[in-house]
PyMOL Python script that loads the backbone (N, CA, C, O; Angstrom):
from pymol import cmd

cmd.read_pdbstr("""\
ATOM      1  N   UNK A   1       0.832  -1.185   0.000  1.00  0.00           N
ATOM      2  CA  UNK A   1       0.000   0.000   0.000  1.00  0.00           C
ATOM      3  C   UNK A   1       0.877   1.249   0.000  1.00  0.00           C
ATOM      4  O   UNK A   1       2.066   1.462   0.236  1.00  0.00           O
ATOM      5  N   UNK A   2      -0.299   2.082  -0.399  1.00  0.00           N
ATOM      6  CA  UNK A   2       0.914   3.341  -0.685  1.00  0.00           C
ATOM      7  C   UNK A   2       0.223   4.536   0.082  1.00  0.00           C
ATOM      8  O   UNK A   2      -0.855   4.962  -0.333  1.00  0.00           O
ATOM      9  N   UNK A   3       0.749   5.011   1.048  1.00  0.00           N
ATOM     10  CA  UNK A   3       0.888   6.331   1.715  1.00  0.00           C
ATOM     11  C   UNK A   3       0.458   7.842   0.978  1.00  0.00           C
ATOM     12  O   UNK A   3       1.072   7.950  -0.084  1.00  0.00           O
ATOM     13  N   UNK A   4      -0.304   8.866   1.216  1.00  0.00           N
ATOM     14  CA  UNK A   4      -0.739   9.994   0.552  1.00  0.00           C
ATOM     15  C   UNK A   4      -0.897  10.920   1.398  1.00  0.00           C
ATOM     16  O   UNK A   4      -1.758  10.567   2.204  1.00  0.00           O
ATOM     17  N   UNK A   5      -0.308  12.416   1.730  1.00  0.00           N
ATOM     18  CA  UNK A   5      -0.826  13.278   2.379  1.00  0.00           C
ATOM     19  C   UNK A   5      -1.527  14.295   1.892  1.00  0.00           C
ATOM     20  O   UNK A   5      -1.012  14.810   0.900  1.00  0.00           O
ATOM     21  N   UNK A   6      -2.756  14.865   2.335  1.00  0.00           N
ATOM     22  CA  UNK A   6      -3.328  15.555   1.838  1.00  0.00           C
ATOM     23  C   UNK A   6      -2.541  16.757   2.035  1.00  0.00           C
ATOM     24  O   UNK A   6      -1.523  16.802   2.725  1.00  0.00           O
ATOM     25  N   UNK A   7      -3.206  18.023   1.210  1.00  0.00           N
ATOM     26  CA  UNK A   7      -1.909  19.682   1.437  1.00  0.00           C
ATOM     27  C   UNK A   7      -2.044  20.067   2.929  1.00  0.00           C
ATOM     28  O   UNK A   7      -1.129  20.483   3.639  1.00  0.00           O
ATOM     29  N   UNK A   8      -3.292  19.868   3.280  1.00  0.00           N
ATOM     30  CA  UNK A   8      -3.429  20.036   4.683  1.00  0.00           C
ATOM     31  C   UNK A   8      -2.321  19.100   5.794  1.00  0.00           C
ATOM     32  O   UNK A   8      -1.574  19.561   6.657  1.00  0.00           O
ATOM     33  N   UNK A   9      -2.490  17.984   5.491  1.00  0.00           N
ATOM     34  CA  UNK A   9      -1.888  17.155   6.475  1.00  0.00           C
ATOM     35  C   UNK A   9      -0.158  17.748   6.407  1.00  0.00           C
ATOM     36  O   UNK A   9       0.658  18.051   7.277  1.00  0.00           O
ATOM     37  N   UNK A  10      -0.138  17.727   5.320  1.00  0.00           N
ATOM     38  CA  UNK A  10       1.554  17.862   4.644  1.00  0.00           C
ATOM     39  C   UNK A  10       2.050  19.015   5.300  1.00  0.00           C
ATOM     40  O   UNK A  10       3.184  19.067   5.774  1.00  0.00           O
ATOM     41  N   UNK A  11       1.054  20.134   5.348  1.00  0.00           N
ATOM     42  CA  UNK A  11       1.581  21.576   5.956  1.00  0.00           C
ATOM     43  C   UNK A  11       1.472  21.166   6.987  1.00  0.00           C
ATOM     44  O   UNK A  11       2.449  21.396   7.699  1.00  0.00           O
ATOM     45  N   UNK A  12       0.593  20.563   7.491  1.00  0.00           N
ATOM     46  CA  UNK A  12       0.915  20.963   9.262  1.00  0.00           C
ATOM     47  C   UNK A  12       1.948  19.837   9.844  1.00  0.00           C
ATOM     48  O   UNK A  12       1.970  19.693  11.067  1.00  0.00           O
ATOM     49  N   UNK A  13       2.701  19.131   9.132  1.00  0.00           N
ATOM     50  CA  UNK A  13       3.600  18.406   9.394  1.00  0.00           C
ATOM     51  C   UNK A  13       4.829  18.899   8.910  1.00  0.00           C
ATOM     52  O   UNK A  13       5.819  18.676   9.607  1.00  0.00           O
ATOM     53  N   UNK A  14       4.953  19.450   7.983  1.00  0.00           N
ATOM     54  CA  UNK A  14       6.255  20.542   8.038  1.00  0.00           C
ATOM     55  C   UNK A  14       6.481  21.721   9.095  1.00  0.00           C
ATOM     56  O   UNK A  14       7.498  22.414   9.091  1.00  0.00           O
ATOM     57  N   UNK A  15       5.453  21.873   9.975  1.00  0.00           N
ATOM     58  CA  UNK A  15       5.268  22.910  10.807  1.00  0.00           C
ATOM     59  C   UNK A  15       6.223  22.043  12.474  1.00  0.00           C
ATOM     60  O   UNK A  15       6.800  22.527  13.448  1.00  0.00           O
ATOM     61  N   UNK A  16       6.042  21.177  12.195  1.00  0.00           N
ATOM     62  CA  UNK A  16       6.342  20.701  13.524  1.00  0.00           C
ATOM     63  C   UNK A  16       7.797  20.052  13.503  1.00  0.00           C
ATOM     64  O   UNK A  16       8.248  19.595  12.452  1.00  0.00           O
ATOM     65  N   UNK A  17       8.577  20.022  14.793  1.00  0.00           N
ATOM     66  CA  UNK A  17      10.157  19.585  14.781  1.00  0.00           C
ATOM     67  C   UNK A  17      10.992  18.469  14.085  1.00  0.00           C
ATOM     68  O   UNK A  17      10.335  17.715  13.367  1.00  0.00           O
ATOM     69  N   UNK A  18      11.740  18.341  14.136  1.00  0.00           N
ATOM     70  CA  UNK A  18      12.238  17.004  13.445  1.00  0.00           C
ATOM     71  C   UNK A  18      12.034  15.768  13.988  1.00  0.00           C
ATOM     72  O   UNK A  18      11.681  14.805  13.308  1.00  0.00           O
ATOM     73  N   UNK A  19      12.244  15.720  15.246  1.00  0.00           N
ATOM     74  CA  UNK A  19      11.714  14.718  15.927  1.00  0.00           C
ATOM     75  C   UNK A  19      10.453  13.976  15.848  1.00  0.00           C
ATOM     76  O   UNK A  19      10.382  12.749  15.778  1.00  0.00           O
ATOM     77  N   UNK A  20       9.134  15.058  15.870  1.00  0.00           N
ATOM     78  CA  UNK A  20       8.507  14.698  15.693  1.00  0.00           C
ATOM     79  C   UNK A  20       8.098  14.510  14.725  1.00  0.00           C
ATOM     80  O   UNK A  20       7.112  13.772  14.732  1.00  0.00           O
ATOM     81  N   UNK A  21       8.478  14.928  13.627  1.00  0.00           N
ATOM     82  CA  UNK A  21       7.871  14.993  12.312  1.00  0.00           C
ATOM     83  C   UNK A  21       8.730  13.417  11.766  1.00  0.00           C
ATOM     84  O   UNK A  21       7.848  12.856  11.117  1.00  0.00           O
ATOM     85  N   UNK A  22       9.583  12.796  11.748  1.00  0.00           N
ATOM     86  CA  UNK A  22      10.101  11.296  12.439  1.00  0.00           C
ATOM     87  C   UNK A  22       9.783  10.163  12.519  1.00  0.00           C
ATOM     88  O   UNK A  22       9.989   9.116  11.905  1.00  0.00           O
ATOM     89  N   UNK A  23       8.941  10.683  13.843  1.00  0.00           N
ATOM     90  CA  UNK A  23       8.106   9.675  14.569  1.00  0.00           C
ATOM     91  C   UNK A  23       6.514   9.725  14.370  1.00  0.00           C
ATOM     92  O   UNK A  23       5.723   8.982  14.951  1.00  0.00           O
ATOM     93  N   UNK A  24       6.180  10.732  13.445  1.00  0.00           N
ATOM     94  CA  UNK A  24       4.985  10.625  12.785  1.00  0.00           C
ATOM     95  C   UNK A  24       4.965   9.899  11.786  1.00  0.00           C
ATOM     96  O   UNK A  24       4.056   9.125  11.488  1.00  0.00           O
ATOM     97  N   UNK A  25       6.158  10.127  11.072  1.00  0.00           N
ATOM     98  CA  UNK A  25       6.264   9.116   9.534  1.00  0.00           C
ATOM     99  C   UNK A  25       7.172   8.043   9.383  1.00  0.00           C
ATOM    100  O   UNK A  25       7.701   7.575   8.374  1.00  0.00           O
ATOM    101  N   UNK A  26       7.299   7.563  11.290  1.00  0.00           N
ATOM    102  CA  UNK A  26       7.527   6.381  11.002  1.00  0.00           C
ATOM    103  C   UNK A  26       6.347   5.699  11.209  1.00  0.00           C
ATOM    104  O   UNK A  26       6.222   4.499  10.962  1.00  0.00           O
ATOM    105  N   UNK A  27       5.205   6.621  11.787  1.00  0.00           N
ATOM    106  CA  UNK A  27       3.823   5.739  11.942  1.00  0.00           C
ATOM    107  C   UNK A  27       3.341   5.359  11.042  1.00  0.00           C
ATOM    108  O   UNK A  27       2.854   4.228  11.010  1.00  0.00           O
ATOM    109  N   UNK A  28       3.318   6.408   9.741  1.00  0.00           N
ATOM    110  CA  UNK A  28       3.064   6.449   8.551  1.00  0.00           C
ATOM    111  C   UNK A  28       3.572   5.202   8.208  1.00  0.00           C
ATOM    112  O   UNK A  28       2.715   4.393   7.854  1.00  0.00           O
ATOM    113  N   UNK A  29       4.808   4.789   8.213  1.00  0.00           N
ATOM    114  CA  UNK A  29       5.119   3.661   7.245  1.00  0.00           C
ATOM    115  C   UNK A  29       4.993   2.168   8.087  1.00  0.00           C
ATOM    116  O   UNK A  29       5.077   1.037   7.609  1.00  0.00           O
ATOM    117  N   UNK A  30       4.773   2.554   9.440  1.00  0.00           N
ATOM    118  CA  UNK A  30       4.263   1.155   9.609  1.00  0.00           C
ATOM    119  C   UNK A  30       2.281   0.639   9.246  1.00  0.00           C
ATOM    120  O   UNK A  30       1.763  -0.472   9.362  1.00  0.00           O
ATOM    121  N   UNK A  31       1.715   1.823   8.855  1.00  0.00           N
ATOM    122  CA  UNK A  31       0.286   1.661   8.393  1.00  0.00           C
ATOM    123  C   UNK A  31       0.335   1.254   6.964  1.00  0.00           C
ATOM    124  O   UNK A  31      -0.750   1.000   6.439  1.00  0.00           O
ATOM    125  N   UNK A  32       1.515   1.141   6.182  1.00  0.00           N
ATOM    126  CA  UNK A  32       1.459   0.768   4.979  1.00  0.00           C
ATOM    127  C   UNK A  32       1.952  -1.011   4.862  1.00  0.00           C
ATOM    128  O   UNK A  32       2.029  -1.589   3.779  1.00  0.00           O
ATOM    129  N   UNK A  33       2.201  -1.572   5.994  1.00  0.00           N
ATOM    130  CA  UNK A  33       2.603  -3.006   6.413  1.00  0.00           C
ATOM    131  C   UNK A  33       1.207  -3.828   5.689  1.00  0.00           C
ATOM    132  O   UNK A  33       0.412  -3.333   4.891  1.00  0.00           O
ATOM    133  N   UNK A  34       1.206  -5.026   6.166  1.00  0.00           N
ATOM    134  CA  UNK A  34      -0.230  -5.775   5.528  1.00  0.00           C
ATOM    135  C   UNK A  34      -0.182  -6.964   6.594  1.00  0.00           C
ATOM    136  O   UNK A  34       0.454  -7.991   6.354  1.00  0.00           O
ATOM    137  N   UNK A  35      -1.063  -6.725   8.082  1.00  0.00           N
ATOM    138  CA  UNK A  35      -2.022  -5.533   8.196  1.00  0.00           C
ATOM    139  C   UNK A  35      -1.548  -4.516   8.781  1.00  0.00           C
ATOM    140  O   UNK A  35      -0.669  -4.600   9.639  1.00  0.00           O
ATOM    141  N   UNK A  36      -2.165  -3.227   8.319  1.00  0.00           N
ATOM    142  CA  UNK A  36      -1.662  -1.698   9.049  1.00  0.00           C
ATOM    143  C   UNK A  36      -1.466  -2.064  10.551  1.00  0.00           C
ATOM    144  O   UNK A  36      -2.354  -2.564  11.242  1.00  0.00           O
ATOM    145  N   UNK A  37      -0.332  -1.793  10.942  1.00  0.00           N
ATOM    146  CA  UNK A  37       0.028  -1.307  12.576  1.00  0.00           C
ATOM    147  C   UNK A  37       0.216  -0.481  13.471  1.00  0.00           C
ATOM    148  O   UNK A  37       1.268   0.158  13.447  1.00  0.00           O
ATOM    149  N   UNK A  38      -0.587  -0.294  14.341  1.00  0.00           N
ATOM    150  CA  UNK A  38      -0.364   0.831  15.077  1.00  0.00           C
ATOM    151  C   UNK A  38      -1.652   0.924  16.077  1.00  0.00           C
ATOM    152  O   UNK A  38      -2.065  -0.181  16.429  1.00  0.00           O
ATOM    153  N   UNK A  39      -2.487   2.260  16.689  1.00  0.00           N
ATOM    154  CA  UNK A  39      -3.351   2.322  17.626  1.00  0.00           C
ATOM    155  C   UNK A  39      -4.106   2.829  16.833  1.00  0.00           C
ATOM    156  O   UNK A  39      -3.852   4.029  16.726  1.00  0.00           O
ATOM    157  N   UNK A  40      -4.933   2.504  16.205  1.00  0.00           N
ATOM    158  CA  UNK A  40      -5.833   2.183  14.795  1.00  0.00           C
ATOM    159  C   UNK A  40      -7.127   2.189  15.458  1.00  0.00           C
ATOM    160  O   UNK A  40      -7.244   1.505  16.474  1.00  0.00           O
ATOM    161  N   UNK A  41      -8.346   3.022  14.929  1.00  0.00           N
ATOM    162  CA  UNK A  41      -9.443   2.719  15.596  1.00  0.00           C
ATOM    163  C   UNK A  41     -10.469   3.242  14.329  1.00  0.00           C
ATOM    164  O   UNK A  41     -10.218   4.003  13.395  1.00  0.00           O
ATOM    165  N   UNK A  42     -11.369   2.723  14.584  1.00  0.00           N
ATOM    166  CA  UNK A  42     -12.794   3.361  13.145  1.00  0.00           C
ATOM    167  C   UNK A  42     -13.114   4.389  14.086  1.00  0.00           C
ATOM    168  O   UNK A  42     -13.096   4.376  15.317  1.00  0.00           O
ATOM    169  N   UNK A  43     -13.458   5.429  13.126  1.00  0.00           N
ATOM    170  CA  UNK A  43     -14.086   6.800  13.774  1.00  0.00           C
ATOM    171  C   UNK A  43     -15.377   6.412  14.021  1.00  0.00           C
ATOM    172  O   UNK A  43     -15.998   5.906  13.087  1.00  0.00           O
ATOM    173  N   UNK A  44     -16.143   6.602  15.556  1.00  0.00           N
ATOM    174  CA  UNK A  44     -17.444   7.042  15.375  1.00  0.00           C
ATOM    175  C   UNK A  44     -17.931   8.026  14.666  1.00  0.00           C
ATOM    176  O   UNK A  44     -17.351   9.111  14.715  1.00  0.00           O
ATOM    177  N   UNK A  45     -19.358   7.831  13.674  1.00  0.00           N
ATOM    178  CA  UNK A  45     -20.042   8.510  13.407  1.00  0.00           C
ATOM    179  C   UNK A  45     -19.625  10.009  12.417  1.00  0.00           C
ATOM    180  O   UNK A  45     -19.994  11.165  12.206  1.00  0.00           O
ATOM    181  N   UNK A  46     -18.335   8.744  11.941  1.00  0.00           N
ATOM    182  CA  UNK A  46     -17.474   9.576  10.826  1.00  0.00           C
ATOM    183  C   UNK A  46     -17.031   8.275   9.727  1.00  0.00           C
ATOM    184  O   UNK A  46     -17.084   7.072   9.980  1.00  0.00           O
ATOM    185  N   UNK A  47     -16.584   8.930   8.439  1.00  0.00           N
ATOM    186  CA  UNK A  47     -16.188   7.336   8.163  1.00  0.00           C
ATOM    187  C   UNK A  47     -14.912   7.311   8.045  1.00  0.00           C
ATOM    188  O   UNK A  47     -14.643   8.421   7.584  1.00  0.00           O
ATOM    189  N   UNK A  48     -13.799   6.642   8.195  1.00  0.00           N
ATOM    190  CA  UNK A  48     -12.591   6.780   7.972  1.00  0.00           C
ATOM    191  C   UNK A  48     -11.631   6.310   9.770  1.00  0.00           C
ATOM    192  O   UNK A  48     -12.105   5.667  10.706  1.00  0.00           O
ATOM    193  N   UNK A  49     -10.754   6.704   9.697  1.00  0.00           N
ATOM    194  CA  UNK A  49      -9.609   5.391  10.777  1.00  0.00           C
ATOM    195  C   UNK A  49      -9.290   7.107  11.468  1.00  0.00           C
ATOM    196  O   UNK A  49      -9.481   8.187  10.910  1.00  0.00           O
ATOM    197  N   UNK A  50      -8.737   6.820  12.888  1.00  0.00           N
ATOM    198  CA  UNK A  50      -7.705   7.352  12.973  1.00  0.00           C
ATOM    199  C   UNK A  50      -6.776   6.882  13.610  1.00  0.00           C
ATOM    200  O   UNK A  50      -7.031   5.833  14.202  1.00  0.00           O
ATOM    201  N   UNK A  51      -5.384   7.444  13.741  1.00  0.00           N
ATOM    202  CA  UNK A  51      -4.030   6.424  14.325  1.00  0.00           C
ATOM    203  C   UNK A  51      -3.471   7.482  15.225  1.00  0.00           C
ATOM    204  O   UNK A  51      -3.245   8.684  15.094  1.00  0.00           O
ATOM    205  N   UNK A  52      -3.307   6.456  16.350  1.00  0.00           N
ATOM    206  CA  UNK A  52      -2.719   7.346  17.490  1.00  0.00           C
ATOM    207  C   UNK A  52      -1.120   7.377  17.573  1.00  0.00           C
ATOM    208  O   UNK A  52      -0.535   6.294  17.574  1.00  0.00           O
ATOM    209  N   UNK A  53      -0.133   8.980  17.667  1.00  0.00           N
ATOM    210  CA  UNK A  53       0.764   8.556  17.531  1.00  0.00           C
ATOM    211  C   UNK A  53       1.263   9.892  18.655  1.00  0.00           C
ATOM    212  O   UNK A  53       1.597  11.018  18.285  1.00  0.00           O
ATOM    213  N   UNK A  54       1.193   9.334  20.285  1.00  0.00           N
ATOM    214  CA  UNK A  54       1.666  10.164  21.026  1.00  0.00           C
ATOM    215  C   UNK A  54       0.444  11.264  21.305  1.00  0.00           C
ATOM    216  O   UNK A  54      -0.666  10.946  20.877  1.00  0.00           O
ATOM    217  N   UNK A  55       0.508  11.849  21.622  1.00  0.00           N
ATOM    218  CA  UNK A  55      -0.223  13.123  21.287  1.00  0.00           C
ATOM    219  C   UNK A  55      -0.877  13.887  20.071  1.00  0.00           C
ATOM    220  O   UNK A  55      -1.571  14.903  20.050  1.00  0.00           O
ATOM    221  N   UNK A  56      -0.287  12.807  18.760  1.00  0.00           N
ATOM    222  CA  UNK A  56      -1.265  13.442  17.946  1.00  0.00           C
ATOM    223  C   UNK A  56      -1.852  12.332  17.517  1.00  0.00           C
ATOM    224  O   UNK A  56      -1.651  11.178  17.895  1.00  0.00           O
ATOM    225  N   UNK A  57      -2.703  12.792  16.583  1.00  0.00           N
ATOM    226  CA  UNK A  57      -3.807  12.283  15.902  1.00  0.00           C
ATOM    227  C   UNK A  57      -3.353  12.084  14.375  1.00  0.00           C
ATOM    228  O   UNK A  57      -2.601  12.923  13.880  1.00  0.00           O
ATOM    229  N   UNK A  58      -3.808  10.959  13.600  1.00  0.00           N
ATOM    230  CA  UNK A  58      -3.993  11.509  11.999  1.00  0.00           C
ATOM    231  C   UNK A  58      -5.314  10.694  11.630  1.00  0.00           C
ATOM    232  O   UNK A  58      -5.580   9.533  11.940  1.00  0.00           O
ATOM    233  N   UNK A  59      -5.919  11.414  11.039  1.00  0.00           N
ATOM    234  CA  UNK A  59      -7.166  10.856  10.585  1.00  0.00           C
ATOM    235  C   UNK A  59      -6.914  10.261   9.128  1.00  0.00           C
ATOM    236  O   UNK A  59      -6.328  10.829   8.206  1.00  0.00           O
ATOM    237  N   UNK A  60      -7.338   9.318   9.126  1.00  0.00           N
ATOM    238  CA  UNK A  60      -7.519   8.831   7.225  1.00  0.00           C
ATOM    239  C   UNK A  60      -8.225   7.789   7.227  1.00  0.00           C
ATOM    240  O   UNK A  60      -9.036   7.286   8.004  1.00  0.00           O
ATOM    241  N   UNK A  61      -7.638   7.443   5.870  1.00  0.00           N
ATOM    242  CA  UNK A  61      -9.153   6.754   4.881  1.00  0.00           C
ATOM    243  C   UNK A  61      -8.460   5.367   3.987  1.00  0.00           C
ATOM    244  O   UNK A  61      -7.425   5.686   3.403  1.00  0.00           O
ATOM    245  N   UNK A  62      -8.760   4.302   3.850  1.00  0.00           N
ATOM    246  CA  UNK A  62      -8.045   3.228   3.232  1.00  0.00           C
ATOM    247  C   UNK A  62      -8.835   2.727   1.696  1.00  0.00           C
ATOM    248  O   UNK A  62      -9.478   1.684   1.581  1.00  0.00           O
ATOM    249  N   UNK A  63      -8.666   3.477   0.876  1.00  0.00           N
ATOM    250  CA  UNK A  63      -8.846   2.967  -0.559  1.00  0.00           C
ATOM    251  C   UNK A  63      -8.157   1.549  -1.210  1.00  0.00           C
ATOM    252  O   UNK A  63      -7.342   0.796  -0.677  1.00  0.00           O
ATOM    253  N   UNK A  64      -8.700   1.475  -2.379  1.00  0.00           N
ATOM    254  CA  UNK A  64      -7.926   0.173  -2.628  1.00  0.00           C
ATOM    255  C   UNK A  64      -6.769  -0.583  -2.335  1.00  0.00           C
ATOM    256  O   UNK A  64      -6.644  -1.707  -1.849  1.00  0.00           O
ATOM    257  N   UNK A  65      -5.600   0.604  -2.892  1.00  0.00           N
ATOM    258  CA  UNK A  65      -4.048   0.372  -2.648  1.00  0.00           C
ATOM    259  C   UNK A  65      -3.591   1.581  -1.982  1.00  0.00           C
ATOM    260  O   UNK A  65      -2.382   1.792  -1.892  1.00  0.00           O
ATOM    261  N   UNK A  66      -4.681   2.621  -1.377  1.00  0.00           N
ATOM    262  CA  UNK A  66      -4.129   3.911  -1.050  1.00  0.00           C
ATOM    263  C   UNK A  66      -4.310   4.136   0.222  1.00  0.00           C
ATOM    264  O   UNK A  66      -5.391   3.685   0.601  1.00  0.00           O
ATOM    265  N   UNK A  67      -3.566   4.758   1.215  1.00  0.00           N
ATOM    266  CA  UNK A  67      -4.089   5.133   2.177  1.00  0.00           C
ATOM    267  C   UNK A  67      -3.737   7.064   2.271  1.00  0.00           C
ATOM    268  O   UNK A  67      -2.732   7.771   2.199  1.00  0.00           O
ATOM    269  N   UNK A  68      -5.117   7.269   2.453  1.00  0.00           N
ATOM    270  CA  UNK A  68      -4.907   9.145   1.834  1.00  0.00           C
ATOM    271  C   UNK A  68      -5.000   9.388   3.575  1.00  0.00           C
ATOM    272  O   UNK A  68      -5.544   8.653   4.399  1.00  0.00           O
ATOM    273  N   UNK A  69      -4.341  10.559   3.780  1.00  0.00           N
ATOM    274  CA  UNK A  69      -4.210  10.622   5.153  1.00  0.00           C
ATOM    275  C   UNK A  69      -4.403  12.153   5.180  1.00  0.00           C
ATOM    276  O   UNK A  69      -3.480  12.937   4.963  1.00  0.00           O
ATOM    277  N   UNK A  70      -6.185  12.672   5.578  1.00  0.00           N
ATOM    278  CA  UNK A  70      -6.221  14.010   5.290  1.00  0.00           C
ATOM    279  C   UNK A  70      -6.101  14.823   6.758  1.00  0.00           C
ATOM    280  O   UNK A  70      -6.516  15.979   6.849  1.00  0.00           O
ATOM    281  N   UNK A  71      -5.685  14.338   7.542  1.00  0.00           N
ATOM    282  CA  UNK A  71      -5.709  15.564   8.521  1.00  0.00           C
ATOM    283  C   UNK A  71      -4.411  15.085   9.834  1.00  0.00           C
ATOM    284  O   UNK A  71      -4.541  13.956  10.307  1.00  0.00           O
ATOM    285  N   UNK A  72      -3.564  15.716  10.207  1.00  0.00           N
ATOM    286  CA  UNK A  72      -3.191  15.560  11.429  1.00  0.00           C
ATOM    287  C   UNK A  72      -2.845  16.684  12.904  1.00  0.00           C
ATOM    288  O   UNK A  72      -2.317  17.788  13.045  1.00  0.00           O
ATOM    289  N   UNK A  73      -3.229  16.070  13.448  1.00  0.00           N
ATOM    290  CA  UNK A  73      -3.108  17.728  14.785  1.00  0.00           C
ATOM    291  C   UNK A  73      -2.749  16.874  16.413  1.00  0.00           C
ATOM    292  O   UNK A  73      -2.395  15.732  16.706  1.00  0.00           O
ATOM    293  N   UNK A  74      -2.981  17.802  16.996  1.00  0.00           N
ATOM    294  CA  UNK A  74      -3.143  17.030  18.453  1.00  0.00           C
ATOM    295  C   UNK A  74      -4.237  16.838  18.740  1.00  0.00           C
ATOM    296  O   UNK A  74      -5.161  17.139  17.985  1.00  0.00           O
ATOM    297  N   UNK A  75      -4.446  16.158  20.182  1.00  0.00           N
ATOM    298  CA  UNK A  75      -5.414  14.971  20.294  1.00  0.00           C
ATOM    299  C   UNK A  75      -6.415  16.326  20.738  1.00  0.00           C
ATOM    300  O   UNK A  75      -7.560  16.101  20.346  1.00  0.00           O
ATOM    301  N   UNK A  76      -6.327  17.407  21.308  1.00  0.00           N
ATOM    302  CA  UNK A  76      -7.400  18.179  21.417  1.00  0.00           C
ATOM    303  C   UNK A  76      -8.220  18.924  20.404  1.00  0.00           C
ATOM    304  O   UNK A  76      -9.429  19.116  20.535  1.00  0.00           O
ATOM    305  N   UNK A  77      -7.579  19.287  19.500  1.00  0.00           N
ATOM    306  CA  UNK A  77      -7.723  20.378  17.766  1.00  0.00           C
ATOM    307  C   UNK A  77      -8.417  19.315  17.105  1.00  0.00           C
ATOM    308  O   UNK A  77      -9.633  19.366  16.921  1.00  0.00           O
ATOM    309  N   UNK A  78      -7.383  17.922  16.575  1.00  0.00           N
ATOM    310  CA  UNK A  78      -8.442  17.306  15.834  1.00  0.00           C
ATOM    311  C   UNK A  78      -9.915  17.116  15.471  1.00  0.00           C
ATOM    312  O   UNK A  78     -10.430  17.341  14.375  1.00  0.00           O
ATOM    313  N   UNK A  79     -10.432  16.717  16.450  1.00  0.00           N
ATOM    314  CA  UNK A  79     -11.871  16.491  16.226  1.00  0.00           C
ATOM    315  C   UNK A  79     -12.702  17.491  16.608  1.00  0.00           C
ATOM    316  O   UNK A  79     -13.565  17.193  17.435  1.00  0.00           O
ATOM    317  N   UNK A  80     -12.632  19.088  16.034  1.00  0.00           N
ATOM    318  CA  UNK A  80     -13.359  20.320  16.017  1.00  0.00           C
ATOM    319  C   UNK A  80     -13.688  20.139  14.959  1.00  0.00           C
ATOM    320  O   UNK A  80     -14.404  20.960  14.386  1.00  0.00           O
TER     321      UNK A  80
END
""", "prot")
cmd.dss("prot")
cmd.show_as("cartoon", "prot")
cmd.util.cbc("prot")
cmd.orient("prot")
């Protein structure tokens, strides 16, 4: 599977340190494994996953061979 950030996700991940920006996309590449790994949960009353990585959040979506990954923030911002 192949990994996608939306412009949104992408900017607000260039915004943040090296470290973390890291250890976000090493989360990233362990969700592209078969099966995705990590703290993985279906959104209530939304459709789409999100993956817990520390304090933040990334929300996405699993298409055929794609996984588009449109939003990431911290665990409080996200879900406004």
């Amino acid at each position: 599977m192949m990994t996608e950030l939306s412009p949104k996700a992408a900017k607000y991940l260039l915004k943040l340190d090296s470290n973390t920006k890291n250890r976000i996309i090493k989360a990233f590449k362990n969700l592209e494994k078969d099966p995705p790994q990590g703290d993985i949960k279906k959104m209530q009353g939304k459709d789409g996953f999100r993956l817990r990585i520390g304090k933040f959040r990334a929300l996405f979506d699993i298409t055929d061979d794609k996984i588009i990954i449109y939003d990431i923030n911290s665990r409080g911002q996200i879900y406004k």
